[in-house]
PyMOL Python script that loads the backbone (N, CA, C, O; Angstrom):
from pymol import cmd

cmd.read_pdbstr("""\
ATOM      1  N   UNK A   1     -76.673   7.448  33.974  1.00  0.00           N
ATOM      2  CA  UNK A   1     -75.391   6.821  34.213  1.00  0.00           C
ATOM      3  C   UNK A   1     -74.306   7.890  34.080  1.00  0.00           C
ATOM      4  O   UNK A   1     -74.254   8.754  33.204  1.00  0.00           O
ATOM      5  N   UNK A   2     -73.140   7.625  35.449  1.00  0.00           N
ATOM      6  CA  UNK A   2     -72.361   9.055  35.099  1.00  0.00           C
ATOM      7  C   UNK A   2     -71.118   8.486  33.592  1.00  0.00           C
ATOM      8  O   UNK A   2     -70.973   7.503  32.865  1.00  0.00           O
ATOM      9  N   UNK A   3     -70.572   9.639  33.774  1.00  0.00           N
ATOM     10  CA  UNK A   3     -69.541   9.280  32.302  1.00  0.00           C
ATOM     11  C   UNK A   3     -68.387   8.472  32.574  1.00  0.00           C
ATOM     12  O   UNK A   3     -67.586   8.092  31.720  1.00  0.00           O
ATOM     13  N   UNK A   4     -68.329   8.171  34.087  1.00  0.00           N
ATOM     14  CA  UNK A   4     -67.201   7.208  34.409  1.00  0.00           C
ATOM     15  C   UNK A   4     -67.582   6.049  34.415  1.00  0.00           C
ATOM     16  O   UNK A   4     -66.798   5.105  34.318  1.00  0.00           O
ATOM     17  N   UNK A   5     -68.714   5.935  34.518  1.00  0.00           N
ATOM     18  CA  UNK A   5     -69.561   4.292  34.154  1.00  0.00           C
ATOM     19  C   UNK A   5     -69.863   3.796  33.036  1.00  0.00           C
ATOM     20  O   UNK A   5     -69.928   2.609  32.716  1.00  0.00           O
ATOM     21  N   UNK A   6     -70.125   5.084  32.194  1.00  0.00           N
ATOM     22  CA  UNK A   6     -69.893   5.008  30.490  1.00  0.00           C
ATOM     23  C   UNK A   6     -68.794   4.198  29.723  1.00  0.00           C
ATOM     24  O   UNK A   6     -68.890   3.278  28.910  1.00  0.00           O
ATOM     25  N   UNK A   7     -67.722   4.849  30.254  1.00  0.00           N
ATOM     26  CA  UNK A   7     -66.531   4.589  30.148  1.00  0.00           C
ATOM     27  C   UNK A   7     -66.005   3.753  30.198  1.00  0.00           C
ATOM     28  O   UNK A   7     -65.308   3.334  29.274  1.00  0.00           O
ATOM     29  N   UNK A   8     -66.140   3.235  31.236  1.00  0.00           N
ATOM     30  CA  UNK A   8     -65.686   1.646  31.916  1.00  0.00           C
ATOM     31  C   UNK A   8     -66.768   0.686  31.221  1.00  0.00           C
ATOM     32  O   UNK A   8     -66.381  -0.473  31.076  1.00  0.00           O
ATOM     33  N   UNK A   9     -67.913   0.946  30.819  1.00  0.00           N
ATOM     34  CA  UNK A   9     -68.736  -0.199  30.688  1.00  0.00           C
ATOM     35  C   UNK A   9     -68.324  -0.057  28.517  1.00  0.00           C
ATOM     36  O   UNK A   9     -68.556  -1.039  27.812  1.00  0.00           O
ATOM     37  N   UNK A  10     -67.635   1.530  27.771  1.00  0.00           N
ATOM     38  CA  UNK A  10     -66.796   0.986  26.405  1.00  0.00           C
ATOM     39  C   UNK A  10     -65.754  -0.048  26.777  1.00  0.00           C
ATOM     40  O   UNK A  10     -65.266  -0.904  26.040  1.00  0.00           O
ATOM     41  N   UNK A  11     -65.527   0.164  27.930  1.00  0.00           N
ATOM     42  CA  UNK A  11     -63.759  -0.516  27.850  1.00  0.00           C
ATOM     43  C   UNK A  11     -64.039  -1.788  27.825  1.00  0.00           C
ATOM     44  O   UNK A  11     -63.530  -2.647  27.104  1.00  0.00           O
ATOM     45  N   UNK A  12     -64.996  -1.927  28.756  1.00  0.00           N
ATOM     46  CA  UNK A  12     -65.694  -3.906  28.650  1.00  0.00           C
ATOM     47  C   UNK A  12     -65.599  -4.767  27.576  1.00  0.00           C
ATOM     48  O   UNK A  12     -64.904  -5.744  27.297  1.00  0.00           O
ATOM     49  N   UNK A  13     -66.578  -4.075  26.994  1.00  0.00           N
ATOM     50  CA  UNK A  13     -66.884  -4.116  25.997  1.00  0.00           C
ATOM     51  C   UNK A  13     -65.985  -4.210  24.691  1.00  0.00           C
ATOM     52  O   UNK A  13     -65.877  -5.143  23.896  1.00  0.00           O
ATOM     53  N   UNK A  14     -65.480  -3.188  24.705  1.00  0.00           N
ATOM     54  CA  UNK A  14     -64.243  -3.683  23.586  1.00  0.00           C
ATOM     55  C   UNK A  14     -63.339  -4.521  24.120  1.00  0.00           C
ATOM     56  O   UNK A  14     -63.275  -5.499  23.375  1.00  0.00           O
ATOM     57  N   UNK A  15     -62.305  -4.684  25.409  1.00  0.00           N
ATOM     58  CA  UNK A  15     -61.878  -5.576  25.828  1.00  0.00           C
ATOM     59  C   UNK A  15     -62.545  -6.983  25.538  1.00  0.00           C
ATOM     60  O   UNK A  15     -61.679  -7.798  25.222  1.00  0.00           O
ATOM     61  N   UNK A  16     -63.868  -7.534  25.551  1.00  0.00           N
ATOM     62  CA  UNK A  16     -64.376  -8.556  25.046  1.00  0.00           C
ATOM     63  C   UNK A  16     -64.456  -8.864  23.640  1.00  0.00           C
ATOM     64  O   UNK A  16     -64.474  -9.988  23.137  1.00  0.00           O
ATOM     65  N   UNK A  17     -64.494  -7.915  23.148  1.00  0.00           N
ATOM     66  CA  UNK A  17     -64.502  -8.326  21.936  1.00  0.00           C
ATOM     67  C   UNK A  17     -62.982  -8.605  21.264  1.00  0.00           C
ATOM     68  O   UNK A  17     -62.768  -9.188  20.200  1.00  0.00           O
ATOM     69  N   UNK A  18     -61.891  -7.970  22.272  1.00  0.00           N
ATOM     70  CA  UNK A  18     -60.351  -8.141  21.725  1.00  0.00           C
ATOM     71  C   UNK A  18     -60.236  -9.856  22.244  1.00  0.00           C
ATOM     72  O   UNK A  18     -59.845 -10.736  21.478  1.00  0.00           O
ATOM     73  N   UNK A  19     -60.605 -10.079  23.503  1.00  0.00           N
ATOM     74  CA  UNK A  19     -60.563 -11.473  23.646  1.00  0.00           C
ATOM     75  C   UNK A  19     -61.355 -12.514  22.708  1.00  0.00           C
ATOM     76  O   UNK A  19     -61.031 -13.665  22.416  1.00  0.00           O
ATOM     77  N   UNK A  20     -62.311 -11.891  22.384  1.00  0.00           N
ATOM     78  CA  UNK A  20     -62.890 -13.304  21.190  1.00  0.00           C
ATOM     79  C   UNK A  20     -62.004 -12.939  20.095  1.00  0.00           C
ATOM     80  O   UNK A  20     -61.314 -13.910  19.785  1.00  0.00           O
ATOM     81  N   UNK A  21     -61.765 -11.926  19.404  1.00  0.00           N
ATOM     82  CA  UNK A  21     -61.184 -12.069  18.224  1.00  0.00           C
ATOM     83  C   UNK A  21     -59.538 -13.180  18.410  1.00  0.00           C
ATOM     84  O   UNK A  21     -59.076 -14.129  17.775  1.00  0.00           O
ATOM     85  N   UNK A  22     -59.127 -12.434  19.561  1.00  0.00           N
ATOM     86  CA  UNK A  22     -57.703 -13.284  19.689  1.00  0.00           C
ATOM     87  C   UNK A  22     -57.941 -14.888  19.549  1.00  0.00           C
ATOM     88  O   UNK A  22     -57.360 -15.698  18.826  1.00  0.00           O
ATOM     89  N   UNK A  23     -59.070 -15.081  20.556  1.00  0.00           N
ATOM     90  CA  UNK A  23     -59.653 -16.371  19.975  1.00  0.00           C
ATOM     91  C   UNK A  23     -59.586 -17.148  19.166  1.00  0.00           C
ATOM     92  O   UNK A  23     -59.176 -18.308  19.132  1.00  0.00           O
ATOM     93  N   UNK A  24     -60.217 -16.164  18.127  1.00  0.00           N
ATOM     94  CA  UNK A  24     -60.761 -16.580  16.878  1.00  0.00           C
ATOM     95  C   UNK A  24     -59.521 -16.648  16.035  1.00  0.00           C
ATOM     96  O   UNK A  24     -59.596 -17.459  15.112  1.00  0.00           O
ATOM     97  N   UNK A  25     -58.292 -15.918  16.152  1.00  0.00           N
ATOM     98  CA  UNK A  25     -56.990 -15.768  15.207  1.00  0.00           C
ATOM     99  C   UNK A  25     -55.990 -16.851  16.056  1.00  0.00           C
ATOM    100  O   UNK A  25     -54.827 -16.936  15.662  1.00  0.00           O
ATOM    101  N   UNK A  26     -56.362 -17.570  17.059  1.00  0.00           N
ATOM    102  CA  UNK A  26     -55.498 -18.339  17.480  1.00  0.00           C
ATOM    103  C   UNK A  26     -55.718 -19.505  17.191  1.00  0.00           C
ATOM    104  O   UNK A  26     -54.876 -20.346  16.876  1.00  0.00           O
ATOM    105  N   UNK A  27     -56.984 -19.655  17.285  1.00  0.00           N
ATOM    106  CA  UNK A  27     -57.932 -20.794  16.299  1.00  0.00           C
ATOM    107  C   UNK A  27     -57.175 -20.994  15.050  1.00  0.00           C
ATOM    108  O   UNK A  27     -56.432 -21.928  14.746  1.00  0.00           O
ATOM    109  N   UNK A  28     -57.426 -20.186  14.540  1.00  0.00           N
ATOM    110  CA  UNK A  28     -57.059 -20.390  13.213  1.00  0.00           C
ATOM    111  C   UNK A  28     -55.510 -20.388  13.142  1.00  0.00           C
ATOM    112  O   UNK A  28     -54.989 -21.087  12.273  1.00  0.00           O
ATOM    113  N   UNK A  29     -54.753 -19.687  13.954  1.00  0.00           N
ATOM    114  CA  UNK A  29     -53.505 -20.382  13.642  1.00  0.00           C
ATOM    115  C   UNK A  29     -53.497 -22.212  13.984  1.00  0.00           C
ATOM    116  O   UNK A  29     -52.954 -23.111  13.342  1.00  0.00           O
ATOM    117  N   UNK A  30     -53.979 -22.249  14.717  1.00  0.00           N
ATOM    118  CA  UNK A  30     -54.083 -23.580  15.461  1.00  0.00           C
ATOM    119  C   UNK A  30     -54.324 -24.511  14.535  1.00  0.00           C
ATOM    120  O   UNK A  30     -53.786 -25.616  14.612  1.00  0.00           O
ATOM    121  N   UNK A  31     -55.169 -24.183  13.537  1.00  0.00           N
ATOM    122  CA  UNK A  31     -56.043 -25.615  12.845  1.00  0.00           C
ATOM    123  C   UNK A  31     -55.609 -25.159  11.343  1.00  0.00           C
ATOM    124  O   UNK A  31     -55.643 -25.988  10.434  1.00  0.00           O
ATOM    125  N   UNK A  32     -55.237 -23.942  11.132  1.00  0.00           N
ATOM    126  CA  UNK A  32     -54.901 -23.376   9.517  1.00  0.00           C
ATOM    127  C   UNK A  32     -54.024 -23.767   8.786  1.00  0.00           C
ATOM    128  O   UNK A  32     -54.225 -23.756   7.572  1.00  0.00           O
ATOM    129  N   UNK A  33     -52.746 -24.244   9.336  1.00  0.00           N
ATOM    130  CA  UNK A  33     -51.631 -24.517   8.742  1.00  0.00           C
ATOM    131  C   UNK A  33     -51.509 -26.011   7.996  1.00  0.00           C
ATOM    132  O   UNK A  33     -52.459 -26.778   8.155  1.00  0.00           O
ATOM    133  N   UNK A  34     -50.599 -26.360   7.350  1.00  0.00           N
ATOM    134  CA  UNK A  34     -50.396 -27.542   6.994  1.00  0.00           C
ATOM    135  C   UNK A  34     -50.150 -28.510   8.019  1.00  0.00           C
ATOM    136  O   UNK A  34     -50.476 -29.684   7.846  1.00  0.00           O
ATOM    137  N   UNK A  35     -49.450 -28.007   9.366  1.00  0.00           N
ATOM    138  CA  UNK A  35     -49.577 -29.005   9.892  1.00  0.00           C
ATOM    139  C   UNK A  35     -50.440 -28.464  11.155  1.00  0.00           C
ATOM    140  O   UNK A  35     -50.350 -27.253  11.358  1.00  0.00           O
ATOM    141  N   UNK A  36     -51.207 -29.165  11.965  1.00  0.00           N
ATOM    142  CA  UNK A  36     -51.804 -28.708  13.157  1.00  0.00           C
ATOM    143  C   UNK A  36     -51.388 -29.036  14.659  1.00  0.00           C
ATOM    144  O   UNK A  36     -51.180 -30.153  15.131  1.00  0.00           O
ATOM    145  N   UNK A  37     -51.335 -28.160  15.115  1.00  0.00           N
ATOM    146  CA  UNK A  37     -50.993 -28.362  16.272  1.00  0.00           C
ATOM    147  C   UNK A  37     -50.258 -26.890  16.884  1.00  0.00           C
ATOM    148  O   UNK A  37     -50.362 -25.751  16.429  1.00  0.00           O
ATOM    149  N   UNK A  38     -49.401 -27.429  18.216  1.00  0.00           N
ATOM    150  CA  UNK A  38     -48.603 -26.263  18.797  1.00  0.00           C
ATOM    151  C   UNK A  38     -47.641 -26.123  18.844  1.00  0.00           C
ATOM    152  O   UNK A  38     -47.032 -25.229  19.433  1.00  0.00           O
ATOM    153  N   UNK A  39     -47.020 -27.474  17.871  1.00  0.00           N
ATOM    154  CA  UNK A  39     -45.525 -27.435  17.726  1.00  0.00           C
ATOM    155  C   UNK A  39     -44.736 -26.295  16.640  1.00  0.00           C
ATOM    156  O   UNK A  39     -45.200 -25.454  15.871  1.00  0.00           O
ATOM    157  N   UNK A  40     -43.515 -26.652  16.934  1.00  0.00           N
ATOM    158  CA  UNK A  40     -42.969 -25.678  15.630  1.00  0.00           C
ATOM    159  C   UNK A  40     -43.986 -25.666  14.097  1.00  0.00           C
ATOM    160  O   UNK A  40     -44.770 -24.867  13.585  1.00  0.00           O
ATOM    161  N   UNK A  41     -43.498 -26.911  13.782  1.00  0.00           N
ATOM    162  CA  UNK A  41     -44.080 -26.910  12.208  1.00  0.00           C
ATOM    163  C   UNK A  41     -45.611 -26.077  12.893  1.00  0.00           C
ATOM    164  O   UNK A  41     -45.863 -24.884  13.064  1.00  0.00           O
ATOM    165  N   UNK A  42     -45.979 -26.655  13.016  1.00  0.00           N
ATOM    166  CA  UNK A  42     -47.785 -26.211  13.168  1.00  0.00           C
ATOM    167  C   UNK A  42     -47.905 -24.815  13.406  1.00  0.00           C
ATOM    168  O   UNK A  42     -48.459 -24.158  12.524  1.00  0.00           O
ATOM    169  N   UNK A  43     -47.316 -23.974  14.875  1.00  0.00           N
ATOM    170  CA  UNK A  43     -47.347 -22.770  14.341  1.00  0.00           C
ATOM    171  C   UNK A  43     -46.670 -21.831  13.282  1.00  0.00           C
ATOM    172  O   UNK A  43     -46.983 -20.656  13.087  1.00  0.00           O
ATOM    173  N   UNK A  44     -45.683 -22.544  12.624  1.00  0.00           N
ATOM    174  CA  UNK A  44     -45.153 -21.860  11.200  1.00  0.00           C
ATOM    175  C   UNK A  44     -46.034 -21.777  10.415  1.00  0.00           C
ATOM    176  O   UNK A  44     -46.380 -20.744   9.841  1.00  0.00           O
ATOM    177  N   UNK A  45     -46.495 -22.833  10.298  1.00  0.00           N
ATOM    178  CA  UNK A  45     -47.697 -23.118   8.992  1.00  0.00           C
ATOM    179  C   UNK A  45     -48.614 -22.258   9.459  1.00  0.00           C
ATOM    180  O   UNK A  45     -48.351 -21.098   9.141  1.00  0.00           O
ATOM    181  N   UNK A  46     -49.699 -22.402  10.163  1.00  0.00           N
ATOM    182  CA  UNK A  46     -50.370 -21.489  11.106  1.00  0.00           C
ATOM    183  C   UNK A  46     -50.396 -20.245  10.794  1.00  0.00           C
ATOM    184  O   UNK A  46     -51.383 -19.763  10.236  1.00  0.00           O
ATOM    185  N   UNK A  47     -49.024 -19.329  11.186  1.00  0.00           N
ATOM    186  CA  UNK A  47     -49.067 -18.203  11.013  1.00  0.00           C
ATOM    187  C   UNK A  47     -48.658 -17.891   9.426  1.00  0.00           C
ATOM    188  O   UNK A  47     -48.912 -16.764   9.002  1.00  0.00           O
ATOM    189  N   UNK A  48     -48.263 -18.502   8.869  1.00  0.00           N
ATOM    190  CA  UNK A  48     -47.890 -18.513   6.780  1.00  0.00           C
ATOM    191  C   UNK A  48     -49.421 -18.632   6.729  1.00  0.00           C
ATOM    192  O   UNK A  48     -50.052 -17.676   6.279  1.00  0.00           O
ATOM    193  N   UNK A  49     -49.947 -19.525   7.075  1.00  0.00           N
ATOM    194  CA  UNK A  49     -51.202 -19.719   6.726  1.00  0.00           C
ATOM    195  C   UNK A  49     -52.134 -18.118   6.577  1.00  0.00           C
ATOM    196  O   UNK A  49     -52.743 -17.571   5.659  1.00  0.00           O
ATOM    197  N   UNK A  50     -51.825 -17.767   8.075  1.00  0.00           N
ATOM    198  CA  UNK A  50     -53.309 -16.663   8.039  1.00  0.00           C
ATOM    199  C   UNK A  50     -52.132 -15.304   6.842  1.00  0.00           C
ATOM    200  O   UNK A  50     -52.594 -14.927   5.764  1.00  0.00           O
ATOM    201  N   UNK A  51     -50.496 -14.727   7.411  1.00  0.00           N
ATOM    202  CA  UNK A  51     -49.708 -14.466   6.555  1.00  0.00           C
ATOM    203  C   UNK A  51     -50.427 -14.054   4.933  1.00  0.00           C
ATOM    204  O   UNK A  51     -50.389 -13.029   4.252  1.00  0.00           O
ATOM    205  N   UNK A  52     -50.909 -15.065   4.791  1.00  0.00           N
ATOM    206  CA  UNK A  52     -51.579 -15.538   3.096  1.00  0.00           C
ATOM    207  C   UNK A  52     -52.382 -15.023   2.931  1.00  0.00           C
ATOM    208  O   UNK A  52     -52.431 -14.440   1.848  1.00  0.00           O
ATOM    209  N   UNK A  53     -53.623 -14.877   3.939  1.00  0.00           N
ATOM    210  CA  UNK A  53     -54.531 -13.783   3.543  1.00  0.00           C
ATOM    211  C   UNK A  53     -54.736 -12.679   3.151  1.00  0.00           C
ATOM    212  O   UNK A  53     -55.617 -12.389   2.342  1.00  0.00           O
ATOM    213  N   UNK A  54     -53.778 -11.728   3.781  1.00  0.00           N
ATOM    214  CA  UNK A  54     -52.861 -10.612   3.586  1.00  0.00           C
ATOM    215  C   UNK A  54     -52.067 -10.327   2.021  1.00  0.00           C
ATOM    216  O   UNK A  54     -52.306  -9.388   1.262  1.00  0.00           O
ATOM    217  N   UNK A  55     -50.805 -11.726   1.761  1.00  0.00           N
ATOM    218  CA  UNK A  55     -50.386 -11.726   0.985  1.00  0.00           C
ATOM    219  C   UNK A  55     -49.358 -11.666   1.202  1.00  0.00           C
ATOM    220  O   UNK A  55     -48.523 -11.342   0.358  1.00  0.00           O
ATOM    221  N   UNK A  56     -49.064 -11.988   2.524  1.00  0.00           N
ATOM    222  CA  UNK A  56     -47.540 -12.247   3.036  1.00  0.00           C
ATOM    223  C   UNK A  56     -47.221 -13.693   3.631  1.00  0.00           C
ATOM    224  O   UNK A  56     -47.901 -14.691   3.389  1.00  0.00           O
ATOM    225  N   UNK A  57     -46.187 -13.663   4.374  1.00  0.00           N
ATOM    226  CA  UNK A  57     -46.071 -15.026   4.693  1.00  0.00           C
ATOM    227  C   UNK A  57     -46.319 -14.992   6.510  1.00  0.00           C
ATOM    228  O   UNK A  57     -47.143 -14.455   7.250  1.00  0.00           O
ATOM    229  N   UNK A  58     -45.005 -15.960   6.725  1.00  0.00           N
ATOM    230  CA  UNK A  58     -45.319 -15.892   8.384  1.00  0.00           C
ATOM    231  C   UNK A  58     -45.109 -14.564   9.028  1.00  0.00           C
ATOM    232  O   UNK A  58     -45.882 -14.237   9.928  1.00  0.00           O
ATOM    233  N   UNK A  59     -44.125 -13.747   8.658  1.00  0.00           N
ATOM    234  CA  UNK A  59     -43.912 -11.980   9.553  1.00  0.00           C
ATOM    235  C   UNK A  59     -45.245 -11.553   9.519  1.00  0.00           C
ATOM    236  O   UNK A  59     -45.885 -11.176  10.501  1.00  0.00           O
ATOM    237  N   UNK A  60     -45.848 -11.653   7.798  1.00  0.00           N
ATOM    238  CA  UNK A  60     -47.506 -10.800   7.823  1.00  0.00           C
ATOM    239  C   UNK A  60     -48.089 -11.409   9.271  1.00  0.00           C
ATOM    240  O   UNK A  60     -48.229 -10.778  10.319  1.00  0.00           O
ATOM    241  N   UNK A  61     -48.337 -12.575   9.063  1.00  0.00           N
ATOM    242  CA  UNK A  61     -49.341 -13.748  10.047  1.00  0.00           C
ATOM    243  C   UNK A  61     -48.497 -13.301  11.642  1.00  0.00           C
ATOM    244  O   UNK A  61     -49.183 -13.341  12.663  1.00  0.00           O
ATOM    245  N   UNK A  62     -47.677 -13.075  11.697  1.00  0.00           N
ATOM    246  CA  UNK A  62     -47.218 -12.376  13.452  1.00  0.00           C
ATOM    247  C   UNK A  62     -48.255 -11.066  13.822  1.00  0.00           C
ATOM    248  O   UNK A  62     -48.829 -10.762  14.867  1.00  0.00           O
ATOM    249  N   UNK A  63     -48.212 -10.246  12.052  1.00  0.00           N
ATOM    250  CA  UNK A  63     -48.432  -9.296  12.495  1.00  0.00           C
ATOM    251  C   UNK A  63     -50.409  -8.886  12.672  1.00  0.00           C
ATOM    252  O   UNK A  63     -50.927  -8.113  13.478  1.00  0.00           O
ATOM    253  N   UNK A  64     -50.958  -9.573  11.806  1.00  0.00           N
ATOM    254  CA  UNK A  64     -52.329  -9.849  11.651  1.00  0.00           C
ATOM    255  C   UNK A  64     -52.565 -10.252  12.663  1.00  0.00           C
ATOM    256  O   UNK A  64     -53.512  -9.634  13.150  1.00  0.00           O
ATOM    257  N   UNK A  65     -51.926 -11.543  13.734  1.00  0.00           N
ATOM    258  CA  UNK A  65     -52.497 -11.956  14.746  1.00  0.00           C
ATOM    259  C   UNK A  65     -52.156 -11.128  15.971  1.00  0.00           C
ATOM    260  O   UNK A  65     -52.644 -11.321  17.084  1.00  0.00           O
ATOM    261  N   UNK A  66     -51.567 -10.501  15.765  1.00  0.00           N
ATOM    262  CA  UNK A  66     -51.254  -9.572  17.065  1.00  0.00           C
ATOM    263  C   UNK A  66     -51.880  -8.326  16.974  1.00  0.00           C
ATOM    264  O   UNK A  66     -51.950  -7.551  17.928  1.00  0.00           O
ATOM    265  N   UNK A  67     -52.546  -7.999  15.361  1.00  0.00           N
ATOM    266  CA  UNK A  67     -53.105  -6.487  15.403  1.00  0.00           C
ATOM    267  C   UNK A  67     -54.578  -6.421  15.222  1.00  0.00           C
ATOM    268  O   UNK A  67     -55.239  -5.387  15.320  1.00  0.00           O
ATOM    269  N   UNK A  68     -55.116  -7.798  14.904  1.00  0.00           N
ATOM    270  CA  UNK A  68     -56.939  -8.093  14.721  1.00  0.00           C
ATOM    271  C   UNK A  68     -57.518  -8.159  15.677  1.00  0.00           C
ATOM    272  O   UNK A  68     -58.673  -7.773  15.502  1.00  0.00           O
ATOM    273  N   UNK A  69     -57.191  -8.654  17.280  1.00  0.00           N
ATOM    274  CA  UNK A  69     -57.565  -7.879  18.293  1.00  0.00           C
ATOM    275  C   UNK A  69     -57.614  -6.800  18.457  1.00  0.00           C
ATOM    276  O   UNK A  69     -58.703  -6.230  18.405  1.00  0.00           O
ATOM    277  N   UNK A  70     -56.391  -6.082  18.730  1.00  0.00           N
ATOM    278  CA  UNK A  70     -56.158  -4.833  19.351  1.00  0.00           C
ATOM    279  C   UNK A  70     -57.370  -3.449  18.044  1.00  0.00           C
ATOM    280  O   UNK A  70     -57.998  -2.420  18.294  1.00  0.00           O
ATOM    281  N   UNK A  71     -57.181  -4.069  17.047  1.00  0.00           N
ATOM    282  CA  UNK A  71     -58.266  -3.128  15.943  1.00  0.00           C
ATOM    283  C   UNK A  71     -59.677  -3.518  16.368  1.00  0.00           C
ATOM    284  O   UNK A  71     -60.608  -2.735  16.176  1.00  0.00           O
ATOM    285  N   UNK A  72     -59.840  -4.567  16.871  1.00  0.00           N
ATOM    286  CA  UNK A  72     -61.321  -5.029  17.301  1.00  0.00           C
ATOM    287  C   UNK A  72     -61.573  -4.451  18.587  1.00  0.00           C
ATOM    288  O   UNK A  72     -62.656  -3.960  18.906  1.00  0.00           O
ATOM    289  N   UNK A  73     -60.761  -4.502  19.177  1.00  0.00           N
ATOM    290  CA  UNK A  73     -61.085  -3.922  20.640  1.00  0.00           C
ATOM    291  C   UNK A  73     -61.389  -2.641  20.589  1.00  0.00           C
ATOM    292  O   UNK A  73     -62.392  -2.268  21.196  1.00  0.00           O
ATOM    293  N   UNK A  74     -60.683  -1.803  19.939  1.00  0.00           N
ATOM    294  CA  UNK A  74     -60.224  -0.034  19.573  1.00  0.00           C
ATOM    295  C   UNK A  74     -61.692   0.462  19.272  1.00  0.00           C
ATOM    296  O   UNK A  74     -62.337   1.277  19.931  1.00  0.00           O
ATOM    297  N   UNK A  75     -62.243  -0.500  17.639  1.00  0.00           N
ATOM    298  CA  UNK A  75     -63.477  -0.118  16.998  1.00  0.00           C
ATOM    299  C   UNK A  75     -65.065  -0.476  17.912  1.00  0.00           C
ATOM    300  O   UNK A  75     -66.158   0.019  17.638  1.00  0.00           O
ATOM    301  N   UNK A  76     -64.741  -1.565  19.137  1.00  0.00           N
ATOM    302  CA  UNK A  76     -65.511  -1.776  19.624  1.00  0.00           C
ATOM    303  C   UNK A  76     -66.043  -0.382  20.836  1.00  0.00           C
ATOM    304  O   UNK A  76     -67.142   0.139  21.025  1.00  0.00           O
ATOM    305  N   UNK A  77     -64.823  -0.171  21.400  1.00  0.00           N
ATOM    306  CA  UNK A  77     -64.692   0.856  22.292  1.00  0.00           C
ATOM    307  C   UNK A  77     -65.083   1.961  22.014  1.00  0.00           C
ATOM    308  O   UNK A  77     -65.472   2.688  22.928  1.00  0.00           O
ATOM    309  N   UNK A  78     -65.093   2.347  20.866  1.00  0.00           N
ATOM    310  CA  UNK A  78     -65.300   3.587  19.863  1.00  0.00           C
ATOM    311  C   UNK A  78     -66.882   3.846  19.495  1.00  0.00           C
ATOM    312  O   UNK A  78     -67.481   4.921  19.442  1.00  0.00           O
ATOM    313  N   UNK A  79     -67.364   2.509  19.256  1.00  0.00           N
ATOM    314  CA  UNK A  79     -69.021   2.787  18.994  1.00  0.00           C
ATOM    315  C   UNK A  79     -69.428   3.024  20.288  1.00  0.00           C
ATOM    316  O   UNK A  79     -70.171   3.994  20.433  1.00  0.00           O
ATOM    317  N   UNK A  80     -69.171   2.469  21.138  1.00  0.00           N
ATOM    318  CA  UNK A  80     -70.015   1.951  22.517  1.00  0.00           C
ATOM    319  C   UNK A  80     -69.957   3.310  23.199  1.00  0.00           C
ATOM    320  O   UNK A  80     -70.966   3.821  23.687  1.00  0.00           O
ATOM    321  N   UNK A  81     -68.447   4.037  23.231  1.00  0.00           N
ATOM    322  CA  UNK A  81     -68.238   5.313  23.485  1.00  0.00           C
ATOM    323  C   UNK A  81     -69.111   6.549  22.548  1.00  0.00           C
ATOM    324  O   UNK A  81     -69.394   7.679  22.945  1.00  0.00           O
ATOM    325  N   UNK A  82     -69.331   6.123  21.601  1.00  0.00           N
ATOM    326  CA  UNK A  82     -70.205   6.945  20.322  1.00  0.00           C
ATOM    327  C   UNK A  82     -71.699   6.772  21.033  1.00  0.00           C
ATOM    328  O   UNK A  82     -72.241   7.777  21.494  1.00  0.00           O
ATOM    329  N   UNK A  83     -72.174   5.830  21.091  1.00  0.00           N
ATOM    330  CA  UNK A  83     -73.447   5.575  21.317  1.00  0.00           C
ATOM    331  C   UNK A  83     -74.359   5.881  22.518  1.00  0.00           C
ATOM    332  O   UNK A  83     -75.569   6.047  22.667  1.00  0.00           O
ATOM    333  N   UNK A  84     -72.773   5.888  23.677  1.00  0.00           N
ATOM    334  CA  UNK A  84     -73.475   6.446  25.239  1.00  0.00           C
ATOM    335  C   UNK A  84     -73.354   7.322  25.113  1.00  0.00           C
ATOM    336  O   UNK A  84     -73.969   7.875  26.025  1.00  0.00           O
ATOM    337  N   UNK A  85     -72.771   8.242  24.323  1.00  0.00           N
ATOM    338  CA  UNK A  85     -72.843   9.872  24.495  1.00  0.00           C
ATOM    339  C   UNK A  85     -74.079  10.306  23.936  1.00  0.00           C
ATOM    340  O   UNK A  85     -74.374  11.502  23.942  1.00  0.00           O
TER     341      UNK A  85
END
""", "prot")
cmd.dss("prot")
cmd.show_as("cartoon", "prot")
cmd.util.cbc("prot")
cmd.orient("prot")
């Protein structure tokens, strides 16, 4: 396989895995909070909710859900790129 097929077939690959994680952190804003749903209250709570894990509130929870993909995708891309070489 040449190295441009390598390449493209890390990027897949981590790209998939940035889409399930987003998934998975939207989920959980979705159903985490005190209240559920897609309204205001619900995503406040939501994002305080995940926020909490961290040890912050809702700014943490903006920032966790916007950066647990993009770190999943990065580390995915990184082995897959490690491993075809």
């Amino acid at each position: 396989m040449s190295q441009d097929k390598k390449e493209i077939e890390a990027l897949k690959a981590g790209a998939t895995g940035a889409v399930g994680t987003a998934g998975a952190i939207g989920a959980g804003v979705y159903c985490g909070g005190a209240v559920i749903g897609t309204s205001a209250a619900g995503l406040t709570s939501g994002l305080a909710a995940v926020g909490g894990v961290v040890g912050g509130g809702m700014a943490a929870g903006v920032v966790v859900a916007a950066a647990a993909p993009l770190a999943v995708g990065a580390g995915i891309y990184g082995i897959c790129k490690w491993l075809k070489n």
